[in-house]
TORRODO-482418 format. One record per residue (C-alpha): y, x, z; chain; residue number from 1; residue in three letters. Coordinates in steps of 0.001 Angstrom, whole numbers. Example, Ala and Ser with C-alpha at 12.3 -4.5 7.8 and 13.67 -1.06 7.14 Angstrom:
2
@py -4500 px 12300 pz 7800 chaine A num 1 residu ALA
@py -1060 px 13670 pz 7140 chaine A num 2 residu SER
***
This chain:
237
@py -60265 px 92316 pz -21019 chaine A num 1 residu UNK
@py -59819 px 95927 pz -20311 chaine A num 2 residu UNK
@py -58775 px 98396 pz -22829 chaine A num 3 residu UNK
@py -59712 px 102398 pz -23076 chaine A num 4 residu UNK
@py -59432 px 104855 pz -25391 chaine A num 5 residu UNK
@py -62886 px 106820 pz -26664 chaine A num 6 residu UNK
@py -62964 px 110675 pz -25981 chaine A num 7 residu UNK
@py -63947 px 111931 pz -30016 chaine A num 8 residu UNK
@py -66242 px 114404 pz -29845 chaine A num 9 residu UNK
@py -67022 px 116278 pz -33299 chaine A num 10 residu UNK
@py -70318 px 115850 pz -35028 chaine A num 11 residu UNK
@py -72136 px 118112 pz -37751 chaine A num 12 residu UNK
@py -73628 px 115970 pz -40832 chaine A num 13 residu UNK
@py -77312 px 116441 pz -39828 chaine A num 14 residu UNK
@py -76054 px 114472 pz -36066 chaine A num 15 residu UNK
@py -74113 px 112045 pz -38297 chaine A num 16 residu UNK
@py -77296 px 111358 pz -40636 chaine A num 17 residu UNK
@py -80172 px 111175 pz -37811 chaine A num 18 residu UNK
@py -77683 px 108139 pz -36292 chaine A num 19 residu UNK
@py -77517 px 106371 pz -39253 chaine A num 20 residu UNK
@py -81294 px 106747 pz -40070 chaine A num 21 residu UNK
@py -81803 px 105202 pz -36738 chaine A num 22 residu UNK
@py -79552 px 102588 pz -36896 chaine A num 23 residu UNK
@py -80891 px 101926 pz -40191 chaine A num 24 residu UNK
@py -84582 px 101506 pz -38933 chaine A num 25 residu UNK
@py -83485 px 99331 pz -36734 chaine A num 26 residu UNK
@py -81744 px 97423 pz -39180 chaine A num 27 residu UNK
@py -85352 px 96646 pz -40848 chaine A num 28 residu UNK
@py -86856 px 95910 pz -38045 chaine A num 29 residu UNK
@py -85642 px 92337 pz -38349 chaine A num 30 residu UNK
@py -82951 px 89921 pz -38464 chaine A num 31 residu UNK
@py -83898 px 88951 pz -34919 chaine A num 32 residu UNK
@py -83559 px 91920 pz -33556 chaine A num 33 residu UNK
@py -80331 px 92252 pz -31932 chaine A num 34 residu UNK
@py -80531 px 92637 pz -28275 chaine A num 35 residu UNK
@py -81919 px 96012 pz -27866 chaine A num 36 residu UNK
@py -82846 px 98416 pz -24370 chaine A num 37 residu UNK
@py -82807 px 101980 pz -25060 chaine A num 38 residu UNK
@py -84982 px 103828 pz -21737 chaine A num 39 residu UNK
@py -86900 px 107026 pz -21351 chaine A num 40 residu UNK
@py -89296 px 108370 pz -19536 chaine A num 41 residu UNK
@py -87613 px 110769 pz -17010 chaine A num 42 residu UNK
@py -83715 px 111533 pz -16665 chaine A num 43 residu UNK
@py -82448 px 113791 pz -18844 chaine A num 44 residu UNK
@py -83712 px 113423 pz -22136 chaine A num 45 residu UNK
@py -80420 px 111960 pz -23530 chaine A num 46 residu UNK
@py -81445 px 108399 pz -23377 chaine A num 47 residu UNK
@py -77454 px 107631 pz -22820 chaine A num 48 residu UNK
@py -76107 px 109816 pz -25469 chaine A num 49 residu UNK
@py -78319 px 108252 pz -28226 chaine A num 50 residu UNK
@py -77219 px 104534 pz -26702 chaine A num 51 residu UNK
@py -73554 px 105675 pz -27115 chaine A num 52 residu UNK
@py -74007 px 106959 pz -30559 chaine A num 53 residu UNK
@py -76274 px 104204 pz -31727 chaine A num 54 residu UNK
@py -73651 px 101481 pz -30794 chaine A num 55 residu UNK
@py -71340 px 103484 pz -31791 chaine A num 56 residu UNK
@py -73222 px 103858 pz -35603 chaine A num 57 residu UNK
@py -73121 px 99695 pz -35321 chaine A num 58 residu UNK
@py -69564 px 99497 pz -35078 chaine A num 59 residu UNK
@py -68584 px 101941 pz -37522 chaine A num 60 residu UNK
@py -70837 px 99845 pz -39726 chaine A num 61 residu UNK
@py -69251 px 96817 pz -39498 chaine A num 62 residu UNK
@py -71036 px 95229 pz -36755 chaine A num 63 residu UNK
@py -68965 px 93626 pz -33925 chaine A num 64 residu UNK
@py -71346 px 95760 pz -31037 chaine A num 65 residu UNK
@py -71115 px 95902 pz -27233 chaine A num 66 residu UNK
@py -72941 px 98603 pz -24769 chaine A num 67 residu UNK
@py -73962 px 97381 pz -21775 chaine A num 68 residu UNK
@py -74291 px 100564 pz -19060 chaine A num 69 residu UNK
@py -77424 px 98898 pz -16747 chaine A num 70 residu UNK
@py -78156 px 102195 pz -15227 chaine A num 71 residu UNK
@py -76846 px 100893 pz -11967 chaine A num 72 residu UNK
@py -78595 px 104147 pz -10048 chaine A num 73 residu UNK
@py -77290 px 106744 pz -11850 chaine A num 74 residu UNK
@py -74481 px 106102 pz -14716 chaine A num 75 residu UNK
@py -72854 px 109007 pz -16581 chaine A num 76 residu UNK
@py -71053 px 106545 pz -19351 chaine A num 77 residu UNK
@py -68040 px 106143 pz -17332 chaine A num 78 residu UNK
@py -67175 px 109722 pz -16599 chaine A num 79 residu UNK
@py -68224 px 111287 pz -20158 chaine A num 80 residu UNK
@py -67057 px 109160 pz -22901 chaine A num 81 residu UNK
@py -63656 px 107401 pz -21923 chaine A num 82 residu UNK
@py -60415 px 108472 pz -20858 chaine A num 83 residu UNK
@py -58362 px 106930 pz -17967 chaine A num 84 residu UNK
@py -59610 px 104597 pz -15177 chaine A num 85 residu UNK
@py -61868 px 101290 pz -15680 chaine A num 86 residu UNK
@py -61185 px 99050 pz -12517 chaine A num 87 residu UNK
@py -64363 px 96623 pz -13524 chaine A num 88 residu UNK
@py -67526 px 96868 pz -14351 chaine A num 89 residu UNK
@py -70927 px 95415 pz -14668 chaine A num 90 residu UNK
@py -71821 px 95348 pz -11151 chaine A num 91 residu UNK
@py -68806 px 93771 pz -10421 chaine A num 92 residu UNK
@py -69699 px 90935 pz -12984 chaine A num 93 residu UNK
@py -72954 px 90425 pz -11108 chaine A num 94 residu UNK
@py -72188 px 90141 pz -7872 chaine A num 95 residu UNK
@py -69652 px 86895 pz -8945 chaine A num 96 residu UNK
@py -66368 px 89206 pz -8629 chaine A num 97 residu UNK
@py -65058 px 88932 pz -12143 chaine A num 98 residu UNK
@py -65467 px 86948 pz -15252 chaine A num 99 residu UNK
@py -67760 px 88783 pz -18042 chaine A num 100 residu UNK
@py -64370 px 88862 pz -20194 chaine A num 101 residu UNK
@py -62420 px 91183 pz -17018 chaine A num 102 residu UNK
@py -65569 px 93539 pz -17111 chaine A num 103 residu UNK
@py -65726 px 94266 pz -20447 chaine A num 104 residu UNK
@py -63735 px 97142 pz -22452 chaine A num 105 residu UNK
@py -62275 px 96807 pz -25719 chaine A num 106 residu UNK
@py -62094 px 100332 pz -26950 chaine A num 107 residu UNK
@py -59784 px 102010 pz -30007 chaine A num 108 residu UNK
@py -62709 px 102119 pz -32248 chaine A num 109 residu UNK
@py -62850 px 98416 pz -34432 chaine A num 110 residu UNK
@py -65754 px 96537 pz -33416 chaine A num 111 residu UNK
@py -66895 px 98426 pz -30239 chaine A num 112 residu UNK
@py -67064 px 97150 pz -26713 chaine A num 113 residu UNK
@py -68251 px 98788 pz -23216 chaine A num 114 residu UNK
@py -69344 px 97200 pz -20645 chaine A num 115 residu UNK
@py -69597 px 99724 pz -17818 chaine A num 116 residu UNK
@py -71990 px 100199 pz -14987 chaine A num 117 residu UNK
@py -69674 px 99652 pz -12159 chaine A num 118 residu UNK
@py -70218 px 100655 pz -8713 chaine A num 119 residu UNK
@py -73770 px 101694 pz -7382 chaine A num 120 residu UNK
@py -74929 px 98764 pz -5474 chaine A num 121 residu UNK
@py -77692 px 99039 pz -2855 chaine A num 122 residu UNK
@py -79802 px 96685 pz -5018 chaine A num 123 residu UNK
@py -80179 px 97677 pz -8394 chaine A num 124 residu UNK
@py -83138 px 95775 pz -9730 chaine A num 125 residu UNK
@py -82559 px 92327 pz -8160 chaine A num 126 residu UNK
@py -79344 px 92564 pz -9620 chaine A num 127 residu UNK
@py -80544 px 93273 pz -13289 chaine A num 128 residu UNK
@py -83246 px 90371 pz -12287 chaine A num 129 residu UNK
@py -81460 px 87560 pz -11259 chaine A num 130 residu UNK
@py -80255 px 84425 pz -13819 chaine A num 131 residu UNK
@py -76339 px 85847 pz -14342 chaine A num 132 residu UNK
@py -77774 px 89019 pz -15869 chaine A num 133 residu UNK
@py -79745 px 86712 pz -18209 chaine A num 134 residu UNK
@py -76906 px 84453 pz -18685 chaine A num 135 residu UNK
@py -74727 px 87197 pz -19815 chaine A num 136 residu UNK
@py -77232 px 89078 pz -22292 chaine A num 137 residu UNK
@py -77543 px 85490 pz -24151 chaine A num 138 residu UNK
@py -73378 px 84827 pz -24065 chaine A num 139 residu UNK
@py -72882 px 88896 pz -25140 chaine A num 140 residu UNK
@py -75731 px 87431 pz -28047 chaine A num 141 residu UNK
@py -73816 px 84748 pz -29493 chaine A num 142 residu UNK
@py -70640 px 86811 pz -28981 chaine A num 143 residu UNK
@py -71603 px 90315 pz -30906 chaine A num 144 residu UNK
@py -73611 px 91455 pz -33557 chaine A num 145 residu UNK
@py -75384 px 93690 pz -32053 chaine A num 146 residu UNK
@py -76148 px 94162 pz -28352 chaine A num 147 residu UNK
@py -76969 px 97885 pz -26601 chaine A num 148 residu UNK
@py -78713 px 98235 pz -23463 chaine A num 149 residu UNK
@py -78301 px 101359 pz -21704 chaine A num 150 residu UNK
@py -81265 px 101061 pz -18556 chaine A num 151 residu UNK
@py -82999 px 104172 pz -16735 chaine A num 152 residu UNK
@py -85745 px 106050 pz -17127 chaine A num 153 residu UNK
@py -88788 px 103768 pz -17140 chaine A num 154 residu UNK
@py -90537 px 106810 pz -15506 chaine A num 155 residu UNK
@py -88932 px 106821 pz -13175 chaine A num 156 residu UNK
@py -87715 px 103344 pz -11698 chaine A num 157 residu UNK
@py -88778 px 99582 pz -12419 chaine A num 158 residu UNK
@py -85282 px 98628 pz -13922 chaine A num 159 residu UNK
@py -85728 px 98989 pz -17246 chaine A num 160 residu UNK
@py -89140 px 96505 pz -17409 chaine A num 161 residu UNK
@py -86933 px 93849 pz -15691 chaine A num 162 residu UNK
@py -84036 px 94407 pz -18223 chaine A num 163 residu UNK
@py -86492 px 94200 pz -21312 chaine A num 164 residu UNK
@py -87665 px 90542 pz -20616 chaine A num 165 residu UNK
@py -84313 px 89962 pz -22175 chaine A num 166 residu UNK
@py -84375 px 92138 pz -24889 chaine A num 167 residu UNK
@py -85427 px 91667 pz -28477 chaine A num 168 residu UNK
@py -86747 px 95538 pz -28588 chaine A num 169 residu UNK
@py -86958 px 98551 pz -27052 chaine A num 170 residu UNK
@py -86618 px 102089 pz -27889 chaine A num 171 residu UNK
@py -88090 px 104966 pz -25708 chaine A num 172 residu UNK
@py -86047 px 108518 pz -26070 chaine A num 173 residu UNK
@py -88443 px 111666 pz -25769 chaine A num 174 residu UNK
@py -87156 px 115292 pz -25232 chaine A num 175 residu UNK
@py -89117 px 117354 pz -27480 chaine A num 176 residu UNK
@py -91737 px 119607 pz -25452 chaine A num 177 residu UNK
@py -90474 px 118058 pz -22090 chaine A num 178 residu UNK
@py -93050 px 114926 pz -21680 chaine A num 179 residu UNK
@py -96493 px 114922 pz -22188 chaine A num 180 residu UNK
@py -98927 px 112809 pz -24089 chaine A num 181 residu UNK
@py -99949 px 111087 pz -21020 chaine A num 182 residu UNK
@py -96951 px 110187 pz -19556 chaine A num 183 residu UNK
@py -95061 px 109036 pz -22398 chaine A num 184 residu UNK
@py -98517 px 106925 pz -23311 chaine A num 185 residu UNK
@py -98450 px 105349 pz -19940 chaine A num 186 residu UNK
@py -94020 px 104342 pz -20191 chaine A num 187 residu UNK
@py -95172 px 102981 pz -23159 chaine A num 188 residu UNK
@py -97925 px 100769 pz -21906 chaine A num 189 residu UNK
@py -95926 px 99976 pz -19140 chaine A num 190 residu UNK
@py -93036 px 98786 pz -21884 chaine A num 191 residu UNK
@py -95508 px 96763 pz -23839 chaine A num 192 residu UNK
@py -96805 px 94705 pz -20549 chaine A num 193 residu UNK
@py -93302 px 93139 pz -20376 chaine A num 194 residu UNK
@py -93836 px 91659 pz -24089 chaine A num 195 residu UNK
@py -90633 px 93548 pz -25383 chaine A num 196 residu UNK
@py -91484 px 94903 pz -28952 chaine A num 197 residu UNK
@py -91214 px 98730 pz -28637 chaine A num 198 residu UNK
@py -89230 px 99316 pz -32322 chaine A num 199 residu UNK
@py -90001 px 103173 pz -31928 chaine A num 200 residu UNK
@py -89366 px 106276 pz -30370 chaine A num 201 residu UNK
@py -86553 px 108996 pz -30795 chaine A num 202 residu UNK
@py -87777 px 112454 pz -30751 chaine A num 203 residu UNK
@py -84522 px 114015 pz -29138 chaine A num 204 residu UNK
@py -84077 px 117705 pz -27937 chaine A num 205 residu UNK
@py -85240 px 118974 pz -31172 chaine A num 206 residu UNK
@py -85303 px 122764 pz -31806 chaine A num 207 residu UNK
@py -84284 px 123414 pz -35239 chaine A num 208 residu UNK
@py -83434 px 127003 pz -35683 chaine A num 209 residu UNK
@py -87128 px 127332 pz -36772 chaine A num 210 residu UNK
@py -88079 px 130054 pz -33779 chaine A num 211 residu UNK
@py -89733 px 127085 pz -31851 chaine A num 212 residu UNK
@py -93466 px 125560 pz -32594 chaine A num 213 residu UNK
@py -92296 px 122942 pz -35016 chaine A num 214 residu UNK
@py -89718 px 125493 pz -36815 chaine A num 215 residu UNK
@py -92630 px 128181 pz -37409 chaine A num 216 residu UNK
@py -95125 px 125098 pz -38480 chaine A num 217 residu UNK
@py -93085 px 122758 pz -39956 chaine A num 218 residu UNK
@py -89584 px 124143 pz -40652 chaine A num 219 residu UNK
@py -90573 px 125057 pz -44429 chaine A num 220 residu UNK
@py -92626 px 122077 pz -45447 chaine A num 221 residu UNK
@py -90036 px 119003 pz -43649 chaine A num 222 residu UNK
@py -86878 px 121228 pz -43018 chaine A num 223 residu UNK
@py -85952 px 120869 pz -46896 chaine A num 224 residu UNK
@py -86573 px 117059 pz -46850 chaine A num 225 residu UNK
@py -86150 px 115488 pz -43201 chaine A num 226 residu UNK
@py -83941 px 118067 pz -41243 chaine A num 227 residu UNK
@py -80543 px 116920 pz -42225 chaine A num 228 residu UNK
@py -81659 px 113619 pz -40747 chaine A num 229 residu UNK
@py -83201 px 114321 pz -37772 chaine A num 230 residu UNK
@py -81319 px 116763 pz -36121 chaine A num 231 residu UNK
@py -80277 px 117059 pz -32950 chaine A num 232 residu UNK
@py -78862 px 114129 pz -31729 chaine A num 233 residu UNK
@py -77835 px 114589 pz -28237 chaine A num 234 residu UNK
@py -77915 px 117821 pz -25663 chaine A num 235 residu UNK
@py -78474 px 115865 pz -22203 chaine A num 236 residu UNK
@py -78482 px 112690 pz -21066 chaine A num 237 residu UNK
***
């Protein structure tokens, strides 16, 4: 097993909180659930920061907890979060070069594992289809606690519907005032046709300053009661 040390990046308490209400909700969603995809609906809506710091919140909490990076197409785990060089990664694990154990990451926080992306391969979505990608979501099952899927934007590429026939849930990230109705309607349906239970939706990219629609609107009837837990939990993906 590989072994990396975890870039710490500081946090205010309203970040802190909206992670642990999260991970909380989750928590009640069911014993079952504990194989879960996180996916938006185009890139950049922080889909990867909230996976990080949801798996993250896991660990913390006591729960032994792996991420799994599955967006093959375009990763930014590997370069944002970790200092020095991984040699293996998921792709590598796929395509029969290593063992599962070789490609994973034991990192200096207790409990928390990475498996990273590895390198782009020509054929993302077979890959995340075939049997050894199924095989190792169910070992990583009986192995951890809780499992985090990292896939891309469902928008955007078919990955993340193949991924979520092996999932127990699914979570959709949202920048606030990026996607409309309509398009985040039809990710969803397009989520739901797989027969992965969507657990809910992160509203991410949230303006809280109170110059923005929901500040002016909201900001004095929820800002007292719900801002400290759903702040901003991530700036791009």
């Amino acid at each position: 097993m590989q072994s990396i040390e975890l870039k710490m990046e500081k946090q205010d308490f309203r970040t802190k909180e909206a992670f642990k209400t999260l991970r909380t909700n989750i928590e009640f969603s069911g014993e079952n659930i504990r194989v879960i995809c996180v996916t938006s609906c185009t890139p950049n809506e922080g889909k990867s920061s909230v996976s990080y710091e949801l798996a993250k919140s896991f660990a913390q909490n006591g729960k032994k907890t792996i991420l799994i990076d599955a967006d093959l197409r375009k990763s930014v785990m590997r370069g944002r979060h970790k200092k020095g060089k991984v040699r293996f990664g998921l792709t590598n694990y796929l395509v029969g070069k290593v063992d599962l154990d070789t490609a994973i990451c034991e990192t200096d926080i207790p409990n928390f594992h990475l498996l990273f992306a590895g390198p782009v391969p020509p054929n993302p979505s077979e890959l995340l289809g075939n049997s050894r990608f199924e095989k190792m979501v169910e070992a990583c099952r009986m192995k951890y606690d809780m499992v985090i899927i990292d896939t891309p934007p469902l928008g955007s590429v078919i990955d993340t519907a193949v991924v979520s026939k092996f999932c127990d849930g699914a979570v959709i990230i949202l920048a606030c005032g990026e996607i409309n109705y309509r398009f985040a309607k039809r990710v969803k349906d397009q989520l739901a046709m797989t027969g992965c239970k969507i657990l809910g939706c992160v509203l991410n990219k949230v303006e809280m300053s109170g110059r923005g629609y929901y500040g002016k609107y909201y900001g004095k009837y929820y800002g007292k009661y719900y801002g400290k837990y759903y702040g901003n939990y991530g700036t791009e993906e």
